[in-house]
RONUKOL-694977 format. One record per residue (C-alpha): residue in three letters; chain; x, y, z. Coordinates in pm, 1 decimal. Layout:
<rs>
+------+-------+----------+----------+----------+
: resn : chain :       xx :       yy :       zz :
+------+-------+----------+----------+----------+
:  ALA :     A :        X :        Y :        Z :
...
+------+-------+----------+----------+----------+
</rs>
This chain:
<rs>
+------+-------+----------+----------+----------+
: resn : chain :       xx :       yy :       zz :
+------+-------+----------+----------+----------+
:  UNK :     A :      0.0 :      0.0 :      0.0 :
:  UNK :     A :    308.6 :    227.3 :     48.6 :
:  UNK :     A :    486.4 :    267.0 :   -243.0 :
:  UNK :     A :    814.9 :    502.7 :    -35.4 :
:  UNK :     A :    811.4 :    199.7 :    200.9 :
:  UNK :     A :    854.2 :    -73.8 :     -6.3 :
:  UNK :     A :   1125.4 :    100.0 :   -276.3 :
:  UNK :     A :   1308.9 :    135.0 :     57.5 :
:  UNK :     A :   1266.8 :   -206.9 :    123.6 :
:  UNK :     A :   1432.8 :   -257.4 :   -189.3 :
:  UNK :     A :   1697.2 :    -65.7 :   -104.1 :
:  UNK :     A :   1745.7 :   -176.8 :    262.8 :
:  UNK :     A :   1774.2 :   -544.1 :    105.8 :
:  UNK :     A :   1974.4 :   -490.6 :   -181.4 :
:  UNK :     A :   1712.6 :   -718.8 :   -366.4 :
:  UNK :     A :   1781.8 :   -844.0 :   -694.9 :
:  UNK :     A :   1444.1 :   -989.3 :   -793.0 :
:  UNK :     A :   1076.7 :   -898.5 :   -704.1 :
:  UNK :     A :    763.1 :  -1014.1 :   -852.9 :
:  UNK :     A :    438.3 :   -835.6 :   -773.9 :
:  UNK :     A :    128.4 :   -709.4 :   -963.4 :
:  UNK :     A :    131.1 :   -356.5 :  -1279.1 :
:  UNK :     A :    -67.4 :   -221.7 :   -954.4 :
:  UNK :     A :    215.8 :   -247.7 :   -716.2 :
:  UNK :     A :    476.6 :   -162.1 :   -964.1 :
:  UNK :     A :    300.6 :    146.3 :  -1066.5 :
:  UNK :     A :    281.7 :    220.2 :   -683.0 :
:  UNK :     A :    632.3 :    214.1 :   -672.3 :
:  UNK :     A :    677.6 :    451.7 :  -1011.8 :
:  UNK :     A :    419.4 :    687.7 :   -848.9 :
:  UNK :     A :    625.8 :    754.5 :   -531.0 :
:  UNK :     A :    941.7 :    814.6 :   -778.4 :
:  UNK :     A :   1103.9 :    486.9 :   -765.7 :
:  UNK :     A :   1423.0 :    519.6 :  -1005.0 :
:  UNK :     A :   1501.4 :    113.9 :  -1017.5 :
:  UNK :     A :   1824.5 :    -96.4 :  -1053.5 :
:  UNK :     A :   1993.0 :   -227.2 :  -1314.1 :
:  UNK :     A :   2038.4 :   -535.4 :  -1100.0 :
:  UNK :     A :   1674.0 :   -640.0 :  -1025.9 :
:  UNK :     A :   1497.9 :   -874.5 :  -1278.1 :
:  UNK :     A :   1132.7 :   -739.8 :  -1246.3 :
:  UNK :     A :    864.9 :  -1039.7 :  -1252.8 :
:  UNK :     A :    503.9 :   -890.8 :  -1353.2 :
:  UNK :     A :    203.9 :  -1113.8 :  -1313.9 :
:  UNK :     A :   -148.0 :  -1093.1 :  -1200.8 :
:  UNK :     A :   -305.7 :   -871.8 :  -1430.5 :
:  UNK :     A :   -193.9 :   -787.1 :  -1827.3 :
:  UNK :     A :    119.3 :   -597.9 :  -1862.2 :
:  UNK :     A :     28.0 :   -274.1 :  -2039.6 :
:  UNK :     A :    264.7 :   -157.5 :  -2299.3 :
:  UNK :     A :    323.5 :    176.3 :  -2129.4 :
:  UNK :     A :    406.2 :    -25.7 :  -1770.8 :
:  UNK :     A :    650.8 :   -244.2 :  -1980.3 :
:  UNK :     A :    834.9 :     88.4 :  -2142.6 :
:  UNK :     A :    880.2 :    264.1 :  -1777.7 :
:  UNK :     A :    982.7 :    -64.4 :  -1591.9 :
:  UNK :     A :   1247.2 :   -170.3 :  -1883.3 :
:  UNK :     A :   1390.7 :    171.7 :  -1859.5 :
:  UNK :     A :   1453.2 :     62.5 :  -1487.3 :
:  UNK :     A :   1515.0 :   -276.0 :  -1443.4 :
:  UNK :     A :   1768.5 :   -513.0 :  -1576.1 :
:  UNK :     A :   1531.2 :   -767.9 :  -1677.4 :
:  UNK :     A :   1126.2 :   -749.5 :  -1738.5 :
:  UNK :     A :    944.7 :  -1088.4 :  -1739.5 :
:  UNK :     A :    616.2 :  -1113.5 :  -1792.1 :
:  UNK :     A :    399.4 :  -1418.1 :  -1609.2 :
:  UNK :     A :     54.4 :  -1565.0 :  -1713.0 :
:  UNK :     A :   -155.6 :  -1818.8 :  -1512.2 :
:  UNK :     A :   -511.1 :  -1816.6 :  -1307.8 :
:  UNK :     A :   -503.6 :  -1951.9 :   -948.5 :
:  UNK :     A :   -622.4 :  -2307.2 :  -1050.7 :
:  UNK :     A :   -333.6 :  -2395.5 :  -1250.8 :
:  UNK :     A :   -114.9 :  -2295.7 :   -949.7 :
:  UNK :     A :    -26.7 :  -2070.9 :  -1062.6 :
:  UNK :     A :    217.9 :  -1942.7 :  -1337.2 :
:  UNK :     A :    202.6 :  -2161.4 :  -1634.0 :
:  UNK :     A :    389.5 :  -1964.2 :  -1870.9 :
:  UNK :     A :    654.6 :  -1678.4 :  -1839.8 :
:  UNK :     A :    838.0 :  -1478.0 :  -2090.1 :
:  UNK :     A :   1067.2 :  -1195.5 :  -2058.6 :
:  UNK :     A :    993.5 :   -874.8 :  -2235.4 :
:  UNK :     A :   1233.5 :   -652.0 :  -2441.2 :
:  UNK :     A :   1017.0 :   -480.6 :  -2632.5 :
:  UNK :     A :    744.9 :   -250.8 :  -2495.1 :
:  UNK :     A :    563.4 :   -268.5 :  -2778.2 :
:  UNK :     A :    584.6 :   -671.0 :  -2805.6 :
:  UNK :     A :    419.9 :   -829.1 :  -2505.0 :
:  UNK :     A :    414.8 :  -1194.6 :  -2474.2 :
:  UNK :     A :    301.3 :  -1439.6 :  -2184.0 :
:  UNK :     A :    591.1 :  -1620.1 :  -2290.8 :
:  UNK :     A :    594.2 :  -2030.5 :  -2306.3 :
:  UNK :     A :    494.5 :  -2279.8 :  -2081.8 :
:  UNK :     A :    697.5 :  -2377.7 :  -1792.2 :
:  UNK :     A :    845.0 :  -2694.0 :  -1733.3 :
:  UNK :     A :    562.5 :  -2981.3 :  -1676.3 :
:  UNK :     A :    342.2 :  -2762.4 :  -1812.3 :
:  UNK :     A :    103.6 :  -2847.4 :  -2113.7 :
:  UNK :     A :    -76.2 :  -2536.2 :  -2258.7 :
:  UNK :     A :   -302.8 :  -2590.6 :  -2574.9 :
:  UNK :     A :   -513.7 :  -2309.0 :  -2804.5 :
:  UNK :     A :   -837.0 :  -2448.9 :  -2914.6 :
:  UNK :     A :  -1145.5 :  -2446.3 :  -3114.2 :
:  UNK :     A :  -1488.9 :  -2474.0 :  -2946.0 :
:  UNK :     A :  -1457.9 :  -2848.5 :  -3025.5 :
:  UNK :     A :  -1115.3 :  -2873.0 :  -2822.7 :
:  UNK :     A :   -886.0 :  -2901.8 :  -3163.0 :
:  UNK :     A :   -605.6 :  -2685.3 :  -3178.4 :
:  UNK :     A :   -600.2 :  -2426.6 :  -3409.9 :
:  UNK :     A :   -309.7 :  -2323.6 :  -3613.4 :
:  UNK :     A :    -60.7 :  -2101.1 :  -3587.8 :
:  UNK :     A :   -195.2 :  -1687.3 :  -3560.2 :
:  UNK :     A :   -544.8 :  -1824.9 :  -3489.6 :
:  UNK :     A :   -756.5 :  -1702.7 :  -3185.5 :
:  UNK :     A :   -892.4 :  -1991.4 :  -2985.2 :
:  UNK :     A :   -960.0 :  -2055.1 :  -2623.9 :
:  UNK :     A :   -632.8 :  -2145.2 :  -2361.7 :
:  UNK :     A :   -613.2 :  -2438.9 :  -2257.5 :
:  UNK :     A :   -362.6 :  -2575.3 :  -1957.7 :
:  UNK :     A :   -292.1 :  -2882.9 :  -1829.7 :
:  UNK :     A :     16.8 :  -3042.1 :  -1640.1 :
:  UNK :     A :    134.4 :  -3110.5 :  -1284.9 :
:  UNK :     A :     22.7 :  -2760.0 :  -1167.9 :
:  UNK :     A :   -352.8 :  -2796.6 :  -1205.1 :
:  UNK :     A :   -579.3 :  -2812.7 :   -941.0 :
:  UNK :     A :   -804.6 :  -3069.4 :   -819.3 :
:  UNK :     A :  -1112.0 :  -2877.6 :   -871.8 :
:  UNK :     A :  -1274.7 :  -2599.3 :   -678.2 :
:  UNK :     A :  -1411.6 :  -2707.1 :   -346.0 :
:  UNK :     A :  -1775.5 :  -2807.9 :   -317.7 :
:  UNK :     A :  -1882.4 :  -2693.8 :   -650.2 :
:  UNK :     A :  -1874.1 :  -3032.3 :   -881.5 :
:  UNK :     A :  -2065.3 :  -2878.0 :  -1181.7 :
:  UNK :     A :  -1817.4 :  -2597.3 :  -1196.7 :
:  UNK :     A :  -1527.8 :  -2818.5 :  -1157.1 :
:  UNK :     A :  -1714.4 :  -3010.7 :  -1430.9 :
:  UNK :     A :  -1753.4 :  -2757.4 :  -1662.1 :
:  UNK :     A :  -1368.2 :  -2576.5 :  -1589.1 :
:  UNK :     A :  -1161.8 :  -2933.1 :  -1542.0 :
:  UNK :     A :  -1219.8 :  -3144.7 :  -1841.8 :
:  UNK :     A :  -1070.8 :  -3465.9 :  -2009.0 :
:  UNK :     A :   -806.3 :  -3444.1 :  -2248.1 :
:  UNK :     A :   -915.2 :  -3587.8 :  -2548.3 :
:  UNK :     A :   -539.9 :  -3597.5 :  -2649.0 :
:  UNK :     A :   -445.7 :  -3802.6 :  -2346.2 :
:  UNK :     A :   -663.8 :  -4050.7 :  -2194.3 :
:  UNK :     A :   -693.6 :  -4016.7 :  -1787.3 :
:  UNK :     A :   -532.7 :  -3670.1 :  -1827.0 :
:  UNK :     A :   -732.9 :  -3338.1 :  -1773.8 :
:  UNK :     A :   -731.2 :  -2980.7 :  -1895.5 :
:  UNK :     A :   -851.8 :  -2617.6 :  -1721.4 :
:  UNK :     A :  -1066.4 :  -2378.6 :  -1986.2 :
:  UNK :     A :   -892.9 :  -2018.6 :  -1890.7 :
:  UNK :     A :  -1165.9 :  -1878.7 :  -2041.3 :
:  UNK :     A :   -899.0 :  -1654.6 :  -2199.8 :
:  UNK :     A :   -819.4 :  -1592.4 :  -2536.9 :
:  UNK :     A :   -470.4 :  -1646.1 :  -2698.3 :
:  UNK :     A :   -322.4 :  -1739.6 :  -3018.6 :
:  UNK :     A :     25.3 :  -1860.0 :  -3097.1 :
:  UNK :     A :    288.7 :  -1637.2 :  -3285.6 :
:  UNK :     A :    529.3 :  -1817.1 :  -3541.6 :
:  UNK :     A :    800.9 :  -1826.9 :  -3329.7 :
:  UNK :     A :    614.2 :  -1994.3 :  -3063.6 :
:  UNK :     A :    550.6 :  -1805.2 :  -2789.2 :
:  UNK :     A :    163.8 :  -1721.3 :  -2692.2 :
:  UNK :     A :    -20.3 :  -1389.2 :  -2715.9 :
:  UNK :     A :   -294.7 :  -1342.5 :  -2473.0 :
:  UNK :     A :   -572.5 :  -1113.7 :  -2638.1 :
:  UNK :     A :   -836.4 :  -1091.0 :  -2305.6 :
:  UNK :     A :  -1134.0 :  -1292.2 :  -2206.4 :
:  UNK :     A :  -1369.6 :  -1489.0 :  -2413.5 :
:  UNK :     A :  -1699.5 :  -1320.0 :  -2199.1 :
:  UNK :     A :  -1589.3 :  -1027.6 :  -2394.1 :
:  UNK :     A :  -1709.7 :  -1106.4 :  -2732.3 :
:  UNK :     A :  -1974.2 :   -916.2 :  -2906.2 :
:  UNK :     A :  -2198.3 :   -945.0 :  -3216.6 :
:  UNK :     A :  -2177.5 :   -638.4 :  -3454.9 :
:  UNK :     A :  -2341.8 :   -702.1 :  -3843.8 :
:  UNK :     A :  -2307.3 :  -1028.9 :  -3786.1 :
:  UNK :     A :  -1932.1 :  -1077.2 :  -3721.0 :
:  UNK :     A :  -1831.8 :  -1216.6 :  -3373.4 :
:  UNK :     A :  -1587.4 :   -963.5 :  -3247.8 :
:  UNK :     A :  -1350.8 :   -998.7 :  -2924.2 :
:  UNK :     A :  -1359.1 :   -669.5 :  -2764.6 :
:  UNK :     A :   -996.0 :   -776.1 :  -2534.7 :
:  UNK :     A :   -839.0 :   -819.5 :  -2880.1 :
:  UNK :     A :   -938.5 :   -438.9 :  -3021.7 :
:  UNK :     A :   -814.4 :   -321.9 :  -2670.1 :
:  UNK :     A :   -499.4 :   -510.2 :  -2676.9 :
:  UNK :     A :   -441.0 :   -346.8 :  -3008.3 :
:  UNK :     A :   -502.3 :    -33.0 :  -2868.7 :
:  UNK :     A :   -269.6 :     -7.0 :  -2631.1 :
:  UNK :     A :     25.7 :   -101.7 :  -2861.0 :
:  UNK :     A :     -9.8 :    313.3 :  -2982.4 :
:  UNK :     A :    271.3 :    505.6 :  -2867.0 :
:  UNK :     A :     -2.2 :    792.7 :  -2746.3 :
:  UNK :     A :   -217.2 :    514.8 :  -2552.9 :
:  UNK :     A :   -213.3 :    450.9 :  -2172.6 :
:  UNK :     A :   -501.7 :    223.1 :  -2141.5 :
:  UNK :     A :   -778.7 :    105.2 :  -2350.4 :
:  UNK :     A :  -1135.1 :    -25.0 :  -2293.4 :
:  UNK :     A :  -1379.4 :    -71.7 :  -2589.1 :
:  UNK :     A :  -1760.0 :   -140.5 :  -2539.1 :
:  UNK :     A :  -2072.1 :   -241.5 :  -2776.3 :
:  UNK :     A :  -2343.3 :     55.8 :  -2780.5 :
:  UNK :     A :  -2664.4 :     66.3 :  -2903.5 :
:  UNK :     A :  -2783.5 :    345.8 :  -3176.9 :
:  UNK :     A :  -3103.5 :    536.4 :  -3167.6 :
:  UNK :     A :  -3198.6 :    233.3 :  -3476.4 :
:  UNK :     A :  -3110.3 :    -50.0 :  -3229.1 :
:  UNK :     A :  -2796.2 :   -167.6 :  -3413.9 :
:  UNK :     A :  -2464.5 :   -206.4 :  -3254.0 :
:  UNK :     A :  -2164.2 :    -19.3 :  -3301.8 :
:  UNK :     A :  -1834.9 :    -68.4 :  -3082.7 :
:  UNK :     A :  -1719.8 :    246.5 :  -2921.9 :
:  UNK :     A :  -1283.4 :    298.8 :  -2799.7 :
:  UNK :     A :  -1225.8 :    438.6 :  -2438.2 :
:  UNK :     A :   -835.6 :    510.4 :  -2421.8 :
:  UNK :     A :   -659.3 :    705.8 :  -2200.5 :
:  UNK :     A :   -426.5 :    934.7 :  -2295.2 :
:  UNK :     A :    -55.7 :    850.1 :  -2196.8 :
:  UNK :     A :    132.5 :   1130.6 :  -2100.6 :
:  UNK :     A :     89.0 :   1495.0 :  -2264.6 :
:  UNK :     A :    -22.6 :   1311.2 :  -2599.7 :
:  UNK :     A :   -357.0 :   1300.5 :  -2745.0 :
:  UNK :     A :   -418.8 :   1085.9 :  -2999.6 :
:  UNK :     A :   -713.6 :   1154.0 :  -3270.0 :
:  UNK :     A :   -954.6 :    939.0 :  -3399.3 :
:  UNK :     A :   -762.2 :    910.9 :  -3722.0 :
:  UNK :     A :   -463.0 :    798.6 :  -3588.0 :
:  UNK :     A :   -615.4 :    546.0 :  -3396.9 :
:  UNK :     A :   -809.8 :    416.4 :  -3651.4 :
:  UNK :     A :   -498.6 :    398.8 :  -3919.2 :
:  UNK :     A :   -339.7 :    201.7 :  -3599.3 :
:  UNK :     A :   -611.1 :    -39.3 :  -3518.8 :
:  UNK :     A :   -648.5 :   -123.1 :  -3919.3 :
:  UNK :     A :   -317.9 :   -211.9 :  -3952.0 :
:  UNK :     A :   -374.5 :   -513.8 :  -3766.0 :
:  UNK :     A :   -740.8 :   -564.1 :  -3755.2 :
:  UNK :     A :  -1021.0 :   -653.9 :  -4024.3 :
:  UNK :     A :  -1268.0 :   -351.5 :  -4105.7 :
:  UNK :     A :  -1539.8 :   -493.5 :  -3910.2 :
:  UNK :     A :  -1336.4 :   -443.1 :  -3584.7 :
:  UNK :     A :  -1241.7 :    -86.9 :  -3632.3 :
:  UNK :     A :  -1484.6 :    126.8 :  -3327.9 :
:  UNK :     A :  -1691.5 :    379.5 :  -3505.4 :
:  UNK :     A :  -1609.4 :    647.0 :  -3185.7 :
:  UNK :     A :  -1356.2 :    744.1 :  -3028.3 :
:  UNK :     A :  -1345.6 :    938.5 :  -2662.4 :
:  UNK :     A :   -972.9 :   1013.5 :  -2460.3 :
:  UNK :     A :   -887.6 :   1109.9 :  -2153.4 :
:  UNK :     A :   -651.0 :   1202.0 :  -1869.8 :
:  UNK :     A :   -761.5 :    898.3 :  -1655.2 :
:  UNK :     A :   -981.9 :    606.6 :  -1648.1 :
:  UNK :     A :  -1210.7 :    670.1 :  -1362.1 :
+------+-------+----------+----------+----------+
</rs>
């Protein structure tokens, strides 16, 4: 909760590596933390935002970034970051098994957005007293008989040189003119803009009663980004269909 306390914790200790949440490093750049070339920086929890990864590799000596949910126990894949601009969740640890797939449980190929999949010596037994939703969370591998997998529920897709890319949750997704549309994977897009702190897009309805997706980003720094350049970004990477039709910035998110 003290950001001043804990860099002088740092200090006091001479520590070399730390792992904690963007929230608690961003505590610690808010109280005017200057960092150490010596400390490898381990950021898990929550997504790594491109603009956390810039100010923390400016700091640190290494920036890895970590990726598992509590009932895989709990990172399953790690990464380290040089880039800013080219986040990762890395590969899967050792003993670690971590699949993208279909809504049929195939894998999908390479670059294709499908559901994460984990299984391997870290996973759970289940959740306690709740068989349907360990049911419906823990399922058989139909790869390996006797084995079982956890459903993240997040989305991901694997880049050619085979690490993963985690592009938000699958509760996210939207219908717009027919085309199922992942609003984590316009956001994650989003905040890849040099001009971009954070990002949060939503699904409106019009006066007519059609859907159109609407951006949320705030502005990072002095900068602020306009509605062309963040459209030019977004369909650089993204289909037309998933380009927002509006735009709003601002100085924070609350």
């Amino acid at each position: 909760m003290d950001g001043t306390a804990l860099i002088r914790l740092l200090e006091d200790h001479a520590v070399t590596v730390l792992q904690a949440t963007p929230a608690t490093w961003r505590l610690m750049l808010e109280a005017g933390w200057k960092g150490s070339p010596r400390l490898k920086a381990l950021c898990g929890g929550e997504a790594l935002p491109p603009s956390l990864a810039a100010e923390l590799l400016k700091r640190c000596g290494e920036l890895w970034n970590m990726y598992g949910p509590t009932e895989t126990t709990i990172w399953s894949t790690c990464g380290r970051i040089l880039d800013a601009n080219d986040i990762s969740i890395g590969r899967p640890i050792d003993n670690t098994e971590v699949r993208v797939v279909d809504h049929t449980f195939g894998c999908v190929p390479v670059g294709v957005t499908g559901e994460l999949m984990i299984g391997g010596d870290g996973l759970a037994v289940g959740y306690l007293n709740r068989p349907e939703l360990t049911a419906e969370r823990f399922v058989m591998d139909p790869g390996r008989p006797g084995k079982r997998l956890y459903r993240t529920g997040d989305l991901a897709r694997w880049r050619p040189d085979g690490t993963l890319e985690c592009l938000g949750r699958m509760d996210s997704q939207v219908k717009i003119r027919g085309h199922r549309i992942e609003l984590g994977e316009i956001e994650t897009v989003l905040v890849t803009h040099e001009k971009v702190g954070e990002a949060v897009v939503t699904s409106q309805r019009r006066g007519t009663g059609d859907s159109h997706l609407v951006a949320h980003v705030v502005r990072r720094g002095n900068f602020d980004p306009s509605s062309d350049e963040l459209r030019e970004h977004l369909a650089r990477r993204l289909p037309a269909y998933m380009i927002p039709s509006a735009f709003a910035s601002s100085n924070s998110c609350r």
